[in-house]
Residue, then its C-alpha position, 0 to 999 in steps of 0.5 A: x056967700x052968695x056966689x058961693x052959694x049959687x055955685x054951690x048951687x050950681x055944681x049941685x044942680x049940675x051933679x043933679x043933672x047929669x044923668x038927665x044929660x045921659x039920658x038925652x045921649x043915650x035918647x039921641x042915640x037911640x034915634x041915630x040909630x034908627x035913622x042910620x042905614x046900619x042900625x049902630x050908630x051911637x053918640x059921639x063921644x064928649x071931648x071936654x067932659x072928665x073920665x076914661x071910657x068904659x071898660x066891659x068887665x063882663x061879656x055877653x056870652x053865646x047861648x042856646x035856648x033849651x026847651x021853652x027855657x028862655x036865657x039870661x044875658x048880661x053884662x057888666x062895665x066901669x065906669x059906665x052911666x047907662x048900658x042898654x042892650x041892641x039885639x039883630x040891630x034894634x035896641x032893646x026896650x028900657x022896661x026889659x032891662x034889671x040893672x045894678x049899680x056898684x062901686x068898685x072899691x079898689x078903683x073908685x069907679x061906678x061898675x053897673x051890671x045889667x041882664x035881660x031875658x030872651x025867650x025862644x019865641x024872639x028866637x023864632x021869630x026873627x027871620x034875617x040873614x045870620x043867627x040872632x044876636x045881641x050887643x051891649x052898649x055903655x056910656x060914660x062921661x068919655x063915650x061909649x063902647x060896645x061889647x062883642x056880639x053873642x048869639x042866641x040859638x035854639x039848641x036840638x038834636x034830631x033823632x035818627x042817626x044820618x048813617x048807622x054803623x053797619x055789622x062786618x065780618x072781616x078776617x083776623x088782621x084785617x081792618x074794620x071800619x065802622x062809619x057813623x054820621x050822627x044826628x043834626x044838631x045846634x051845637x053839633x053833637x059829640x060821638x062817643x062808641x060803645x063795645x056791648x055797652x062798654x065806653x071804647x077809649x082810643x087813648x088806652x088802645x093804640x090799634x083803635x081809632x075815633x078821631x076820623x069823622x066820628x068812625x070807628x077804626x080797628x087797624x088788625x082785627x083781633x079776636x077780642x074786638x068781636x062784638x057789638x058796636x054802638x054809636x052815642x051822641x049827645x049834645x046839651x039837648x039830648x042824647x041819641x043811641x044808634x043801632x047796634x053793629x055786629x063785628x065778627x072777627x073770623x079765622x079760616x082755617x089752614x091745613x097742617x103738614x102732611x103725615x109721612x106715606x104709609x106703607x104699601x097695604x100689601x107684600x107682593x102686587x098692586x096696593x095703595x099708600x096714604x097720608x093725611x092732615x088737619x085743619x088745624x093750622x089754625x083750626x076755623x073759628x066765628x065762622x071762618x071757612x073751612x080747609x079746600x082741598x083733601x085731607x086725605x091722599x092715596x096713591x097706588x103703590x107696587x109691592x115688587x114680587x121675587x122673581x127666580x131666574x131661568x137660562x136662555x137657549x145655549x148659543x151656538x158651539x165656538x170653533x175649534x181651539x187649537x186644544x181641540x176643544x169648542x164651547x157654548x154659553x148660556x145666561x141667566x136672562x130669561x128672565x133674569x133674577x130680580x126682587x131678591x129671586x134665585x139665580x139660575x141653577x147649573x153652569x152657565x158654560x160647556x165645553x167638548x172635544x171638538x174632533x170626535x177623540x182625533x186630537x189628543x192634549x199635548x200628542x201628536x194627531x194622526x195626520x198632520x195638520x197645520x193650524x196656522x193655515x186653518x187660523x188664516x182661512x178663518x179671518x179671510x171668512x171673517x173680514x169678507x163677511x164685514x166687508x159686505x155688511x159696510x157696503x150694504x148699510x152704505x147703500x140703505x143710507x144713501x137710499x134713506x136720505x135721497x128719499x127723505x130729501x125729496x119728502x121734505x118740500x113741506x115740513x112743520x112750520x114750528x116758530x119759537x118766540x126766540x124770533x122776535x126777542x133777543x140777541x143778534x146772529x153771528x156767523x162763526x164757522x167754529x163756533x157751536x150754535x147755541x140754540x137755547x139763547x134768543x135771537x131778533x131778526x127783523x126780515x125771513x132769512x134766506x140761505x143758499x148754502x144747500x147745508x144750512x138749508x137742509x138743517x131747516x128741513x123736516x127731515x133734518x128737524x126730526x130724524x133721529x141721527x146719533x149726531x143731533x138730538x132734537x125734543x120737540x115738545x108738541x108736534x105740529x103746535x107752536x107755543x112760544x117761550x121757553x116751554x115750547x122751545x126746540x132743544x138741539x145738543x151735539x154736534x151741528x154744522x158750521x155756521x149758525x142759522x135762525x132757530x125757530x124761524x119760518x123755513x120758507x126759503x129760497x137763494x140769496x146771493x153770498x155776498x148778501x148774506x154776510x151783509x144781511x147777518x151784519x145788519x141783524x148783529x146791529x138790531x139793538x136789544x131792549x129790556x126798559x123804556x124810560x122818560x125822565x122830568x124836571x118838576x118843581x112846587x107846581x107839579x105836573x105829569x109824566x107819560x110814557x107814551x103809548x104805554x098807558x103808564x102815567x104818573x100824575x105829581x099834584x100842586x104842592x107834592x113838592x117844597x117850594x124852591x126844590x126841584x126833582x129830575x122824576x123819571x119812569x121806566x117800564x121792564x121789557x126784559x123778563x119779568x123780575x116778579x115770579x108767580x107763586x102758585x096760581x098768581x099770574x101777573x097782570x100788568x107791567x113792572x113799572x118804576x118811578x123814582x128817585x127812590x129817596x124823593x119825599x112828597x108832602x101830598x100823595x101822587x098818582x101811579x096809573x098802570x094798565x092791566x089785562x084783567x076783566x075786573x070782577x071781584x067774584x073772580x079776581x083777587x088783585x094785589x099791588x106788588x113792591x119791589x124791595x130793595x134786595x129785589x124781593x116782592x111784597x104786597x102793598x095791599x089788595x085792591x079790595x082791603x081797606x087801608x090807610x097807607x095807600x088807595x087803589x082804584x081799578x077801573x075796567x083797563x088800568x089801575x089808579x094808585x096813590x102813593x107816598x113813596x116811589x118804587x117798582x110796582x106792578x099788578x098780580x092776580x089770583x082767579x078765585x074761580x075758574x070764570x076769572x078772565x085775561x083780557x088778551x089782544x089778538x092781531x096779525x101780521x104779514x110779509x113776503x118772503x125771500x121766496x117770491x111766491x111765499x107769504x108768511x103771516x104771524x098770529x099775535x096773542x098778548x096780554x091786553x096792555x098797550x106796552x105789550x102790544x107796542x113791543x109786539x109793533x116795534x119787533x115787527x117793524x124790525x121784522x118789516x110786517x105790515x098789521x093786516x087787521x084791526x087788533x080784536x079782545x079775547x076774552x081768555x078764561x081761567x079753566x085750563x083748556x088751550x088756546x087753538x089758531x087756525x087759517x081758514x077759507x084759503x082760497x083753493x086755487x090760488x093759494x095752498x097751507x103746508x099740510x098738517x099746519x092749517x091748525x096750531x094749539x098753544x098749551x093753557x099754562x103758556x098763555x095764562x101765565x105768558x108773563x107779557x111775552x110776546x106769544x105768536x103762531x107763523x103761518x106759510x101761504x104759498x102762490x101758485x103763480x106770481x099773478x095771485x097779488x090779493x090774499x083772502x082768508x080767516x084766522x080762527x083764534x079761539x079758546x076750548x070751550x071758551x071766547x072765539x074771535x075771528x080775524x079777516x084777512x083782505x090785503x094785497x101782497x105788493x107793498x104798493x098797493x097795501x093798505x096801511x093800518x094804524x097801530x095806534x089810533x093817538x099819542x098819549x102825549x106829544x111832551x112826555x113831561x107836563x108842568x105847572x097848570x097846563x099839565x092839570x085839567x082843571x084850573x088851579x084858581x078853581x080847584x082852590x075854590x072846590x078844596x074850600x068849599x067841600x073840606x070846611x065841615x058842616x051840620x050834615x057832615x063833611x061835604x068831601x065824602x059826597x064829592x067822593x060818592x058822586x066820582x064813584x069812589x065808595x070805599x076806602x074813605x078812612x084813607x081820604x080821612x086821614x089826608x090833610x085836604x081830601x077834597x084835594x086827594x079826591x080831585x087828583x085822583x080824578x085828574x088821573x082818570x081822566x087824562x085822555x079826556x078831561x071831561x070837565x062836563x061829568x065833574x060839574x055834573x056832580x057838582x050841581x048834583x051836590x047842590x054847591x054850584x049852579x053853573x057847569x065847571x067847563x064854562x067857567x073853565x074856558x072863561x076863566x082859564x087864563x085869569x085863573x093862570x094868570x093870577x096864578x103866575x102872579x101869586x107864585x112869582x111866575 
């Protein structure tokens, strides 16, 4: 009884003590935890004490604190003996805790709930590394267990709004963007956009949209979406209002059909007629402009007056019939009747008895005559007098063309482009020369046969025979192409002959020239340049060399385990792209494919143009070809638009696109201060004639592939680039381009008369459609000891830029100085792959795309990469892509292939205040780990 007491007694005084021993725990804890480098060491578990471990059944809960408001924490277990709360590593005082203690009935087991208070002063008070927090822990007769950690932070919304939504004026159709960068706020504030005062819902509106970073996109402006836009966010905290955006949408108003011609004002005489349109097609609405142009015309108009007709002067009497009858005419010429006038009155012939009443109708005469021998005498009269006529014109021929032989050592020196592009020559004697197909000759030509060197003569060139017609279109000016082209019909002499090339020549032995045209027939004819690549998951570049045409494919643009053979060609034939209207094209046709090859990331087209970007002068478009060859626009460079992005800097185009295709670069000047940047350069070589020299004026658009197809004709022409290529600046306002030879020296040099200057009309080089345009020159030495030529080649426009280039070059080959065509390759491999064919290194890259695409307080860092690379516009489109950090730095790969100027990234960089280093020496440390480990982690 004793011992059952005493034991009853001593589980009695061990339930009693108990809670002692968890406080001793929970106290020993406390103080391991104090002592421990950490500050959450707890208790060991006691292995042979009966129970589970405890269970949270409720969590702390991240809170903010609003105001002066402090907030409650809590948290709740089973079965659990004690729970204390541990906040920023320290445990929280006993005294702060309210805990309660029940019993679940389902499981038997203790559940205690304890909370505490956290006011905003311990808040702001605490100074650590993350943001404050607070932790429970619960005992029970197992161990213990820890709850997730909850933070507490002070909830605000600042007042002014980062970037207010500006007011836009855009087209009908045309995209609005309208960009909003709340305030700073804990939580981060939620945007929402009002139309006057209305809430905008996306969901209900498909050509809305809210989703990209808190802006507002209209795809096709409609008339509706005119008016004023507010941007509201709100947190927990408060709610902040932007200012107000005024979107105008505006139609510009377009002209009607034109009414049929009045009829001429008067009956009789010199009047006028008109017809007229509206602007009402659409008629202007919001301020849109109104119709340019006239609305009405007037031109003058003849009414035709009636004219009567009058008889001419009675021709002179017949002979004698043998009717004894002679006659005369008259006709109704003078003038005749027209108009609707009245013929002339009376008989317009006469006859009378020629022998005065001595020959009587069916009688004998009185004497007799015999009208056989009369009939005889007059046709030996007749046939003499014909005679002399033939002898005298015989002689006045000779004599016209003896003397127009001897005139014809100096001649207009007219050159067709025909010279330098086309097919190759063939001599058939009977075969007619087809004079309008272009030929490639790659040297002046020189003919013996006297024939075919009278054909190249002025005199032939212009003498109007009945036997060949010749139109030149503008005397003593070259334009070259098809406007300015020599148009030869009829009959011509056997062989063919170089039309359009210098004259300037001397004997070539027979056996030679068959050679020489055997040689040109083999000049091959090319119309594309093309390269092609291998490139897989790792990416790459292709360049076409000299060209400026580049296409940059990004790490990744590819599936992994594919590969793709990528090629890229430039057209070098007639354009396909025609210009409508005032477009002019700007750049070459260049094509990238395989056209059914599908990217997962935008590639990078680079294509050179010749235009002086301004967007006050130049409205730029990229082209498309379609598949049935026709042409659509893309987008205009300036437009904003989501399926593509075009960068126009000063000398090419960067483009990235989703798809491949042909493209090329079209331009309408919107005043007439639009400017074509042309390439001025001139060439030279001997003639067959030793005392000859000929020099070639070059104007072409100001692309590089432009230029080096001038390069390769002349290498095949054997000129020598005598000067530097210099810029002119060729303005929009209609006026010819002039080329002209200056300060040859007098004694030792001498020009063909009326060939010093040349004009090229200004559509032939406005609208030049890359052609090469070119104007020849032919010098001629007075003795062969001149070896040096100096002079001056004067190209400039009316009433525009002039340039001037000098000319200082020895005419032996020997001692000539050569001048490079191009200063370096683009590429020495025209295919690039894996990191090598990228300037910045793959392992760093990855690091700037983590860094700038993770959002933060101030909004997404991407956009400030964006700005300190002077890309301002368009952001919708790098807000649409999965990594824009990752578009953005493509792009700059682009720009940047010639000098990969690493210092201007890491400039920007630092400007941005994310990095302290310059990205060019952790470049050139890190490269080849950075390779390496990149090999590493694609199985390379």
């Amino acid at each position: 009884m004793g011992r059952a007491a005493a034991a009853g007694g001593g589980a009695g005084g061990a339930r009693r003590w108990l809670p002692w021993l968890g406080l001793c725990l929970w106290a020993a804890g406390a103080a391991a935890a104090r002592g421990s480098d950490n500050g959450e060491a707890l208790p060991e578990s006691i292995p042979s004490a009966p129970g589970t471990l405890p269970h949270f059944v409720e969590e702390p809960e991240d809170a903010y604190i609003i105001k002066s408001n402090p907030i409650a924490l809590r948290c709740k277990a089973r079965p659990a003996m004690q729970i204390f709360f541990k906040c920023n590593g320290e445990w929280v005082h006993q005294n702060e805790h309210v805990s309660e203690e029940t019993l679940d009935e389902s499981s038997g087991l203790k559940v205690r709930e304890v909370f505490i208070n956290v006011t905003r002063q311990q808040v702001e008070d605490f100074h650590g590394p993350e943001d404050y927090w607070c932790q429970c822990v619960a005992w029970s007769h197992l161990g213990t267990s820890k709850s997730r950690k909850a933070s507490v932070r002070i909830a605000y919304l600042r007042k002014n709004f980062e970037q207010d939504p500006q007011g836009r004026e855009v087209p009908i159709e045309g995209m609005i963007v309208l960009h909003c960068r709340p305030p700073e706020g804990v939580p981060a504030a939620e945007v929402e956009w009002l139309k006057n005062e209305e809430p905008i819902d996306s969901e209900q509106d498909e050509n809305i949209d809210t989703r990209a970073d808190h802006n507002l996109i209209i795809r096709q402006a409609r008339l509706s979406d005119s008016g004023n836009y507010t941007c509201m966010a709100a947190n927990i905290v408060a709610k902040r209002r932007s200012l107000s955006a005024t979107v105008v949408v505006y139609v510009n108003g377009g002209w009607s059909s034109w009414t049929e011609w009045s009829a001429c004002n008067v009956r009789c005489g010199r009047g006028w007629q008109k017809r007229s349109r509206t602007c009402t097609n659409p008629a202007p609405l919001n301020g849109g402009a109104f119709c340019e142009g006239m609305s009405v015309q007037k031109i003058t108009c003849t009414a035709l007056c009636p004219v009567d007709g009058s008889w001419e002067v009675w021709s002179e009497w017949s002979v004698c019939s043998p009717e004894c009858e002679h006659l005369r005419i008259r006709e109704c010429t003078a003038p005749p009747p027209r108009n609707g006038g009245k013929f002339c009155e009376g008989l317009s012939q006469e006859s009378e008895n020629c022998t005065d009443g001595l020959c009587i109708l069916d009688k004998k005469p009185l004497h007799e005559i015999k009208p056989q021998s009369i009939e005889n005498a007059s046709d030996i009269a007749l046939y003499s007098g014909l005679g002399a006529a033939v002898v005298t014109v015989a002689v006045l021929v000779i004599g016209v063309t003896l003397y127009r032989r001897s005139q014809s050592d100096y001649g207009v020196d007219v050159i067709d482009s025909s010279a330098l592009t086309g097919n190759s020559l063939l001599l058939n004697s009977s075969m007619q020369p087809d004079l309008t197909v272009s030929r490639t000759y790659s040297g002046p030509m020189c003919l013996q046969d006297p024939l075919d060197k009278e054909l190249m003569t002025e005199s032939s060139l212009f003498n109007p025979l009945s036997d060949i017609k010749v139109k030149v279109e503008s005397s003593f000016m070259v334009s070259l192409g098809v406007s300015g082209r020599a148009e030869y019909h009829g009959k011509s002499h056997s062989g063919t002959f170089p039309h359009g090339n210098s004259r300037s020549f001397t004997a070539m032995h027979p056996r030679n020239k068959a050679t020489y045209i055997q040689h040109l027939s083999s000049l091959p004819t090319r119309t594309e340049l093309r390269t092609t690549g291998v490139f897989g998951h790792l990416g790459g570049r292709l360049v076409m060399p000299n060209t400026g045409v580049c296409l940059l494919i990004p790490h990744g643009a590819i599936p992994e385990e594919n590969s793709w053979e990528i090629y890229m060609s430039i057209n070098q034939g007639e354009p396909s792209l025609q210009s409508d209207g005032s477009e002019v094209l700007l750049s070459p046709e260049v094509t990238c494919g395989p056209p059914d090859m599908i990217v997962t990331t935008p590639f990078a087209l680079t294509i050179p143009h010749c235009a002086d970007v301004s967007s006050e002068h130049w409205n730029i478009h990229l082209k498309k070809r379609t598949q049935q060859g026709k042409w659509e626009e893309v987008m205009s460079v300036e437009e904003e638009s989501t399926s593509c992005y075009c960068l126009l800097d000063p000398f090419a185009c960067h483009v990235l696109l989703d798809s491949f295709g042909t493209f090329a670069l079209t331009g309408e000047p919107i005043t007439d201060c639009a400017v074509k940047q042309l390439k001025v350069a001139v060439f030279g070589c001997m003639s067959c004639n030793s005392l000859d020299y000929n020099l070639r004026v070059y104007c072409v658009d100001n692309t590089p592939c432009a230029f080096q197809e001038v390069v390769s004709d002349e290498r095949h022409q054997g000129g020598q680039l005598l000067e530097e290529p210099k810029l002119l600046h060729f303005k929009g306002n209609t006026f010819s381009l002039q080329i002209s030879v200056l300060d040859i020296p007098p004694f030792l040099w001498r020009i063909k008369p009326f060939t010093a200057c040349q004009e090229v009309p200004f559509s032939r080089v406005w609208c030049s459609n890359r052609q090469p345009l070119h104007c020849a020159f032919s010098l001629e030495r007075y003795t062969p000891t001149t070896t040096q030529l100096s002079c001056k080649i004067c190209i400039r426009q009316l009433k525009g830029h002039e340039q001037i280039l000098q000319v200082q070059t020895s005419i032996l080959e020997n001692e000539r100085e050569t001048i490079t065509f191009f200063a370096q390759e683009d590429s020495t491999f025209p295919a690039q792959t894996g990191p090598k064919a990228f300037k910045i290194p793959y392992s760093i890259r990855q690091r700037i795309c983590a860094t700038f695409d993770t959002p933060n307080a101030k909004g997404k860092d991407w956009q400030m990469l964006a700005q300190k690379n002077s890309i301002n516009r368009n952001l919708s489109y790098f807000a649409t892509q999965s990594s824009p950090s990752a578009v953005i730095l493509n792009l700059w790969e682009a720009r940047h292939q010639q000098d990969g100027d690493l210092d201007s990234l890491a400039c920007a960089l630092e400007e941005i205040g994310r990095t302290h280093t310059k990205l060019s020496d952790i470049a050139e440390s890190q490269l080849d780990e950075a390779d390496f480990s990149y090999s590493r982690k694609n199985g390379l």
